[in-house]
N, C-alpha and C positions, 0 to 999 in steps of 0.2 A: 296317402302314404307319408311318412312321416319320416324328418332327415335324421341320420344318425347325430345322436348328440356329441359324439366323442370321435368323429371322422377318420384323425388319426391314428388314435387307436386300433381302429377298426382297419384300416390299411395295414398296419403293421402285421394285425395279424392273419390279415390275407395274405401277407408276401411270406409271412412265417409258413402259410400252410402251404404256400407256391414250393416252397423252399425243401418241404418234408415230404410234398408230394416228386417233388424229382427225384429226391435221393431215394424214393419207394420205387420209383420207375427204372433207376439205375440196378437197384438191390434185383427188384424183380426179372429184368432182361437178365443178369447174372445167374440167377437159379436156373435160367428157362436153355440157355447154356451149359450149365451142369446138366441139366435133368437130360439134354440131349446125347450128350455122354453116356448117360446112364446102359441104353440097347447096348450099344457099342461093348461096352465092357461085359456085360453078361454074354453076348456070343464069342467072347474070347477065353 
């Protein structure tokens, strides 16, 4: 196995996709909260 030649690089864009992957976890928990809503409002 072979080291990466550009390390930092490659860290950067791990913390970049750490970074995109929360705010898709945040988006996501927020939908799943609408969506719960959703029953609710149709039996009224």
């Amino acid at each position: 196995m072979q080291a990466p030649k550009n390390g930092s690089k490659d860290l950067s864009e791990i913390n970049a996709l750490r970074e995109l992957n929360s705010k898709l976890v945040v988006t996501i928990t927020e939908l799943r909260k609408e969506n719960v809503k959703i029953p609710k409002l149709r039996r009224e």
